[in-house]
C-alpha positions as CSV (number, residue, x, y, z in Angstrom):
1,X,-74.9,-129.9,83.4
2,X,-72.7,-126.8,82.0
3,X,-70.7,-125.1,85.1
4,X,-70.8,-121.5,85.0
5,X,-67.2,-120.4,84.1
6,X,-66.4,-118.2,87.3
7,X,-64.6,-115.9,85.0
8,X,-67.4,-113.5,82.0
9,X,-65.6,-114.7,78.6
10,X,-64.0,-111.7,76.9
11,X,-66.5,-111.4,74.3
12,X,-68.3,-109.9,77.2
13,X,-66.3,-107.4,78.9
14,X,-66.1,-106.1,75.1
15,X,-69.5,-105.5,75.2
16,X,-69.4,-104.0,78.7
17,X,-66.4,-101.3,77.2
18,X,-68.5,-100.8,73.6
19,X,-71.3,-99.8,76.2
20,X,-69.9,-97.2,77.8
21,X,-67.8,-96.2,74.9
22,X,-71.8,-95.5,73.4
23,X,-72.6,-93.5,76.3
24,X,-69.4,-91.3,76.4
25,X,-70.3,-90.9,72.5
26,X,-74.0,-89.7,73.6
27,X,-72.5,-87.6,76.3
28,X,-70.3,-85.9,73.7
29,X,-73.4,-85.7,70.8
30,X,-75.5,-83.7,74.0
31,X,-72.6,-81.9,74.3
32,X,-71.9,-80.5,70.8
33,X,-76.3,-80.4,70.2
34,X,-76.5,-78.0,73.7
35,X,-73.3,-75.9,72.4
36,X,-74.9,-76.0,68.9
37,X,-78.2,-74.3,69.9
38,X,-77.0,-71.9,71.9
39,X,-77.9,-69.6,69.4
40,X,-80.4,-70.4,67.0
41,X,-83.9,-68.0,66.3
42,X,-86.5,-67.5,68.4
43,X,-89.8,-69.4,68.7
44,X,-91.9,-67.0,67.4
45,X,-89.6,-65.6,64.6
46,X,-90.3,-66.9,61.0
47,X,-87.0,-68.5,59.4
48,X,-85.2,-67.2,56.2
49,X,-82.0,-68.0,54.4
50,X,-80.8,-64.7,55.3
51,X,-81.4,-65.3,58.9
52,X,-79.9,-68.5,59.1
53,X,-76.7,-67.4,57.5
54,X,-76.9,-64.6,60.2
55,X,-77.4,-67.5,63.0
56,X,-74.3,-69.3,61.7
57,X,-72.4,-66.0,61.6
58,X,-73.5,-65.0,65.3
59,X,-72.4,-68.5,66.4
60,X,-68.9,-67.7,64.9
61,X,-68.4,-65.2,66.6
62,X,-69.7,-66.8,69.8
63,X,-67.3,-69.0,69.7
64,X,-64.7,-66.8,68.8
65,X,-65.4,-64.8,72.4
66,X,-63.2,-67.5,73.9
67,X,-59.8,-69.1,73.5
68,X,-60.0,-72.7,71.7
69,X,-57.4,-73.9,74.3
70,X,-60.4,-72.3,77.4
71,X,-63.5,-73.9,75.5
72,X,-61.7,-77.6,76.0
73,X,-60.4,-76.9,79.4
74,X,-64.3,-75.8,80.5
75,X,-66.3,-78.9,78.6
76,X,-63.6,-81.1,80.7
77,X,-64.8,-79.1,83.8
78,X,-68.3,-79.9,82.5
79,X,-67.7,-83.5,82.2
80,X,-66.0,-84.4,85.2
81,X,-68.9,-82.0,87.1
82,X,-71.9,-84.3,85.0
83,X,-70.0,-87.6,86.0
84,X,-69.4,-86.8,89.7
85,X,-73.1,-85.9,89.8
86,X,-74.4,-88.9,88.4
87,X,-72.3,-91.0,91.0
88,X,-73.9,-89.2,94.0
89,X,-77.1,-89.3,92.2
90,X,-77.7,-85.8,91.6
91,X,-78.4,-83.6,88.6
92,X,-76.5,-80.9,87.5
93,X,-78.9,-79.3,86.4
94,X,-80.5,-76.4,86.7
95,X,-77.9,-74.9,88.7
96,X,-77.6,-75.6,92.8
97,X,-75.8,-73.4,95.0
98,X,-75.7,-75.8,97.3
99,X,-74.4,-78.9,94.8
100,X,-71.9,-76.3,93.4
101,X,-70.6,-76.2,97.0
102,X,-70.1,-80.0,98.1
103,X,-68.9,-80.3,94.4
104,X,-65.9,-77.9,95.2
105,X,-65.3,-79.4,99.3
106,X,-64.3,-82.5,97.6
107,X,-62.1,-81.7,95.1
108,X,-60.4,-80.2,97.9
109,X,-60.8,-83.0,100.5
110,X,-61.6,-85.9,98.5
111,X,-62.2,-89.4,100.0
112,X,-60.0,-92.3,98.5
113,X,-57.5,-92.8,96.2
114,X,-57.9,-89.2,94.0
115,X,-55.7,-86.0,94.6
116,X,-56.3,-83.1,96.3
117,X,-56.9,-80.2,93.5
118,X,-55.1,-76.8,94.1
119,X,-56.9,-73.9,95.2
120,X,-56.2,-72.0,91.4
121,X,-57.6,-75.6,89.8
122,X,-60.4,-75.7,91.9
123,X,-61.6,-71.8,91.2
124,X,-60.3,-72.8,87.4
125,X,-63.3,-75.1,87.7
126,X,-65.3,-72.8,89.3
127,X,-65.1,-70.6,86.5
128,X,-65.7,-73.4,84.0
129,X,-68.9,-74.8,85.4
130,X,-70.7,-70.8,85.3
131,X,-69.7,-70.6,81.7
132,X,-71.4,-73.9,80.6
133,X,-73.9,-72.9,82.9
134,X,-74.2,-69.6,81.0
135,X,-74.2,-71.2,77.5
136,X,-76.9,-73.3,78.6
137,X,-79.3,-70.3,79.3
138,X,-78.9,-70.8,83.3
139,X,-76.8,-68.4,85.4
140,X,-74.8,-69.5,88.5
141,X,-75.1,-66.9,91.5
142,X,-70.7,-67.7,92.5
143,X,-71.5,-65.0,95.1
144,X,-73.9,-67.5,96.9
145,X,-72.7,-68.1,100.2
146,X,-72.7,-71.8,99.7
147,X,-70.2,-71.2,97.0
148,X,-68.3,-68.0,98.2
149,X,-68.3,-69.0,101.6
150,X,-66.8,-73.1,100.8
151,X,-64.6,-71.8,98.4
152,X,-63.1,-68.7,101.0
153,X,-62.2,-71.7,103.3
154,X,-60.7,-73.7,100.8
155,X,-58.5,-70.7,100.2
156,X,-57.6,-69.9,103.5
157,X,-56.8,-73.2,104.7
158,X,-55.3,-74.7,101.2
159,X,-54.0,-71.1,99.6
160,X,-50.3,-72.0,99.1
161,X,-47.6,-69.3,96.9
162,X,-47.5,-70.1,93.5
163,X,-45.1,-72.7,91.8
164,X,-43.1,-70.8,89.3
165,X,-41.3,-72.4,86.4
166,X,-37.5,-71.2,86.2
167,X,-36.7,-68.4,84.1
168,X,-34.0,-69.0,81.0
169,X,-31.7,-66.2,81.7
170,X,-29.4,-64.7,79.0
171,X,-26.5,-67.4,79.2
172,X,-28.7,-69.7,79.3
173,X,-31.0,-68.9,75.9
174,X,-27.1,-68.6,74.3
175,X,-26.3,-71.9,75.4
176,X,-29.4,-73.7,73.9
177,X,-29.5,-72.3,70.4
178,X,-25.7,-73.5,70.2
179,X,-26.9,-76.7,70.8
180,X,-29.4,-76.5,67.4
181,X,-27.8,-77.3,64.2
182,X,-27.2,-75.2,61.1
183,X,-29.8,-76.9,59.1
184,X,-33.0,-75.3,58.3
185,X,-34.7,-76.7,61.4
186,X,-32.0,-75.5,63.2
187,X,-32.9,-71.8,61.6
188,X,-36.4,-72.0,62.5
189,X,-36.0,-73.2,66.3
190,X,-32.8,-70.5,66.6
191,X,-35.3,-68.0,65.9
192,X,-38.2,-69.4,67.7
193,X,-36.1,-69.4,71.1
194,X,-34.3,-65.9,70.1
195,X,-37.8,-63.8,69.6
196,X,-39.4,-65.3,72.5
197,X,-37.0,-65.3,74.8
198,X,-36.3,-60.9,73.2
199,X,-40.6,-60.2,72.8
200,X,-41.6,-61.8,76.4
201,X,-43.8,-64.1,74.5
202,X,-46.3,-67.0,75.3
203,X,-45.6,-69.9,73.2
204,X,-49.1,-69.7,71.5
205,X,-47.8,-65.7,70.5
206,X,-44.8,-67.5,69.0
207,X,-46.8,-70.1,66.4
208,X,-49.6,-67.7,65.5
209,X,-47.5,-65.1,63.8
210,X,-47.9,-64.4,60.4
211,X,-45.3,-62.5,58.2
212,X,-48.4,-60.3,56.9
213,X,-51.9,-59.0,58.2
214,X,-53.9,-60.5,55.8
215,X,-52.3,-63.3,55.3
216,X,-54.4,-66.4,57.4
217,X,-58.1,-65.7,57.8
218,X,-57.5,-65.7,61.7
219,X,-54.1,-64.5,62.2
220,X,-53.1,-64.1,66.1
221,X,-50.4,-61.4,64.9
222,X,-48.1,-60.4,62.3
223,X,-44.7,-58.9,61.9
224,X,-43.0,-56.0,60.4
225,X,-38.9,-56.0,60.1
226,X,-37.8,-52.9,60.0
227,X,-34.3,-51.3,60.2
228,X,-33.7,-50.7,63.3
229,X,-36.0,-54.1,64.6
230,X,-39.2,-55.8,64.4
231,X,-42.8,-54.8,65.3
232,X,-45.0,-57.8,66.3
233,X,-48.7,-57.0,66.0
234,X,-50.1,-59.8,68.6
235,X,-53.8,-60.7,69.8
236,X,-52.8,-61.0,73.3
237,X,-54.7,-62.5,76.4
238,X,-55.7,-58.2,77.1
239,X,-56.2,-57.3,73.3
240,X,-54.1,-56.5,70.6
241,X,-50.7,-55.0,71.3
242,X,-47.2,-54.2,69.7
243,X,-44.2,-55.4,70.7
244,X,-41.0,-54.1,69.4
245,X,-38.1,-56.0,69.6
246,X,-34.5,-53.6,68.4
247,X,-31.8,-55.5,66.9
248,X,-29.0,-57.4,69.4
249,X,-25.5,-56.5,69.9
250,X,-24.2,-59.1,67.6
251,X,-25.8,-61.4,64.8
252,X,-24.9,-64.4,66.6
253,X,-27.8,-63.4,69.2
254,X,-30.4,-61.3,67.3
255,X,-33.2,-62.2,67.5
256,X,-34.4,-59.8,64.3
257,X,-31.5,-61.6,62.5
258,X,-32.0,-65.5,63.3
259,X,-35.7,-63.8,62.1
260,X,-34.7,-63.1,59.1
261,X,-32.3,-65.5,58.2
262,X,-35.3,-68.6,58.6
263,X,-37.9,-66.6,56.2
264,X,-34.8,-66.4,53.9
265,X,-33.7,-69.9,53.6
266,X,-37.4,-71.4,54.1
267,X,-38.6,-69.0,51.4
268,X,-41.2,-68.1,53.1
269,X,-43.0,-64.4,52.6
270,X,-46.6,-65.3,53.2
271,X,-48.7,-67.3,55.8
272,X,-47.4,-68.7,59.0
273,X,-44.0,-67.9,59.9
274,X,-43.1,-70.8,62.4
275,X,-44.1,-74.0,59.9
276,X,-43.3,-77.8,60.5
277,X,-40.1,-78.8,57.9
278,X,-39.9,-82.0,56.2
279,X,-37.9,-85.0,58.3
280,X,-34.5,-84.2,56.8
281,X,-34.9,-80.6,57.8
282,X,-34.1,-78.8,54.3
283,X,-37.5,-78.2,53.0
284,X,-40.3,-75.8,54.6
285,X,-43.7,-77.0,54.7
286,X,-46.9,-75.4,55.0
287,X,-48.6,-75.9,58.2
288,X,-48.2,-73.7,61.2
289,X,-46.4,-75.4,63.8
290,X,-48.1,-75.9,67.4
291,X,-47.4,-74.2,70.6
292,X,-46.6,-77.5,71.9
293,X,-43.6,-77.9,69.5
294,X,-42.1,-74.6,71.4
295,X,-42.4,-76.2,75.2
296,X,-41.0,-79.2,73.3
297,X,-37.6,-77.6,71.9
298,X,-37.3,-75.7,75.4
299,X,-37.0,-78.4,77.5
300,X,-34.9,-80.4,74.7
301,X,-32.5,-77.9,74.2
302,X,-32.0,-77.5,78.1
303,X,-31.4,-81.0,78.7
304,X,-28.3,-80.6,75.4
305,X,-27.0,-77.6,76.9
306,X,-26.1,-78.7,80.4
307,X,-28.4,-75.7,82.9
308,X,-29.0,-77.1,85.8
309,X,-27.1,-80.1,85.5
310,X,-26.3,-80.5,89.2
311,X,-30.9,-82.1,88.7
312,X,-31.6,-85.1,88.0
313,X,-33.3,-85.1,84.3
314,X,-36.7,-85.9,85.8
315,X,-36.8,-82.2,88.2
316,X,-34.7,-80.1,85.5
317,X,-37.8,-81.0,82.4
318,X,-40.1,-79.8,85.4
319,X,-38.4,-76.9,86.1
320,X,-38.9,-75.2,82.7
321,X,-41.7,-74.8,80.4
322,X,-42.5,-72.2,77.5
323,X,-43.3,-69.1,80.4
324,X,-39.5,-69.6,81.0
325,X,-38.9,-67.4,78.3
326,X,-41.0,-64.9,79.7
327,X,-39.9,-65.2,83.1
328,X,-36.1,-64.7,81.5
329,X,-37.1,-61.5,80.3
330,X,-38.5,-60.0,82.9
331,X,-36.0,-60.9,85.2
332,X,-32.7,-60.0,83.0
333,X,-33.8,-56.4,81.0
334,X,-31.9,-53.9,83.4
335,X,-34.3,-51.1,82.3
336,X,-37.4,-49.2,84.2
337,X,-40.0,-51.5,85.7
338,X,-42.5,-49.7,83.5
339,X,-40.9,-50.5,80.1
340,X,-41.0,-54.5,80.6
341,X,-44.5,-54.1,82.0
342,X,-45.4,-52.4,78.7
343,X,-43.3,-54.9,76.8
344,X,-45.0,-58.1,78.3
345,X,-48.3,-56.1,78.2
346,X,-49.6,-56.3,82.0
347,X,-52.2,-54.3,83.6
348,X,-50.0,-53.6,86.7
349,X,-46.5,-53.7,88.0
350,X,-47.3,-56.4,90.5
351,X,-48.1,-58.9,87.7
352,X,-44.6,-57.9,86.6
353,X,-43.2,-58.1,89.4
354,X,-44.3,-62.1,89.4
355,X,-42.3,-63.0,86.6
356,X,-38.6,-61.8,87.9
357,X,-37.0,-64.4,89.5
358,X,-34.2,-62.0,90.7
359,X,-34.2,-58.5,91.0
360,X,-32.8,-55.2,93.1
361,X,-35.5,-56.5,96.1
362,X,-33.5,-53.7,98.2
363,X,-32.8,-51.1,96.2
364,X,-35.5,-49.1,97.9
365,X,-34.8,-49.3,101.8
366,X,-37.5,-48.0,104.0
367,X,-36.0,-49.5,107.5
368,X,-33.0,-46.6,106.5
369,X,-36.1,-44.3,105.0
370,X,-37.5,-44.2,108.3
371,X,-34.5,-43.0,110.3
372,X,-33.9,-46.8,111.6
């Protein structure tokens, strides 16, 4: 008689992980086929090559309606939504109010080992399950009160101020580049750090500009050197907009000039303007950096250059991120309120007003106002 080894051999947990690895890849093919079809020709309407082209074109564009970085976050809303209602043996589909609402109680209170969501994560995945609901041909009602009302709780008893990442501040973005060396890399990320700390830029507005319009066949914006500065043509978060950034007080920190010195030396006058450079650093290459590369060389060039040292290395990496350069911006131009809303492109003041870290709070006394 054979004994039954207490322990499966590990031919078969193999099998156990190549099974599930086959059903995440036919969760992902259902995936791509529903996004595929969401537009495609009616029924009743008789197919032609000219149509078809035109169905490809539509779905283009489609897709094109929404940021690459947004479509991944929202299938990862999808999944984790799909998976948590196959473990309480639901369907997540069509929509349910009332699913939608338990869904959200317990990624604010969930039982176990698994964290607490914030309140903007959880309404983040709000937002993502009524777009894949909406590319699927369904519409969830988020006014429903078994949504609106869960997730108005959730706010007033979870709601907690946001946590801001710490703005660079003018000695700081001078210490950093002087820790970058004079090589061509060290061109590229001088000027990197020196126009986004001088435009307000996101890190994605950095690595899509292009030195002409026409130059990619899906630029995110351009620039135009001029005398007196730069004019950056962006496809922002609100639509297109123009930043212009004048020239600096010296050439050691202008950003126009660390600009124009990388396109010199890389030789570069079409295409991307932030490109990777080959491992020794003296040769430009031709692909377009990513935004990550830019959070990257912030929080690399704040750890050479000594801010915040009193941190332990750990809490000063957490502390900054590519919005610090933003942030810096806002709270160091001693100009008008209106002209650095303008220049970061915000709808209102009060979404200005987020990104200084330190401003006149006072300068406007209404206790004295008021005869007190």
């Amino acid at each position: 008689m054979v004994e039954k080894p207490k322990n499966p051999p590990p031919e078969a947990g193999i099998s156990r992980a190549a099974s599930l690895d086959a059903t995440r890849d036919d969760e992902r093919a259902e995936r791509a086929s529903t996004d595929s079809d969401a537009i495609a020709l009616p029924d009743h309407v008789a197919g032609s090559g000219t149509l078809d082209r035109l169905v490809d074109t539509a779905r283009g564009y489609a897709e094109a309606a929404t940021a690459g970085n947004t479509r991944k976050a929202y299938a990862a809303d999808w999944k984790h939504f799909a998976r948590w209602c196959r473990l309480k043996g639901a369907d997540p589909l069509p929509p349910s109010p009332e699913l939608v609402g338990l869904y959200l109680a317990d990624l604010a209170a969930p039982r176990g080992q698994a964290p607490a969501l914030s309140v903007s994560t959880i309404a983040r995945r709000l937002s993502g399950l009524a777009w894949n609901y909406t590319q699927r041909g369904c519409a969830l009602d988020r006014t429903d009160r078994h949504i609106a009302t869960v997730l108005a709780g959730i706010r007033r008893r979870h709601a907690r101020p946001p946590v801001q990442k710490e703005a660079i501040l003018p000695e700081d973005i001078l210490a950093m580049v002087a820790t970058l060396p004079h090589d061509l890399r060290g061109l590229r990320d001088r000027a990197m750090l020196l126009l986004g700390f001088a435009g307000g830029l996101r890190r994605s507005e950095i690595v899509k500009l292009d030195v002409g319009k026409d130059d990619t066949p899906d630029p995110g914006g351009w620039v135009e050197i001029l005398a007196d500065g730069a004019v950056l043509t962006l496809d922002a978060k609100t639509g297109w907009r123009e930043v212009e950034i004048g020239r600096g007080s010296s050439e050691q920190t202008c950003p126009v000039h660390a600009l124009e010195q990388w396109l010199h030396y890389a030789r570069i006058d079409f295409g991307p303007v932030f490109v990777r450079t080959s491992r020794d650093g003296t040769r430009a290459l031709d692909s377009r950096l990513s935004d990550k590369h830019v959070a990257r060389l912030i929080k690399a060039t704040v750890l050479k250059s000594g801010i915040r040292a009193e941190l332990p290395e750990k809490d000063r990496l957490a502390l900054f991120s590519g919005h610090s350069l933003r942030a810096g911006l806002a709270s160091s131009a001693e100009v008008d309120e209106r002209y650095v809303q303008k220049h970061l492109g915000h709808a209102s003041a009060e979404m200005t007003r987020r990104y200084q870290r330190r401003r006149d709070r006072f300068r406007v006394n209404l206790t004295k106002a008021a005869g007190l």
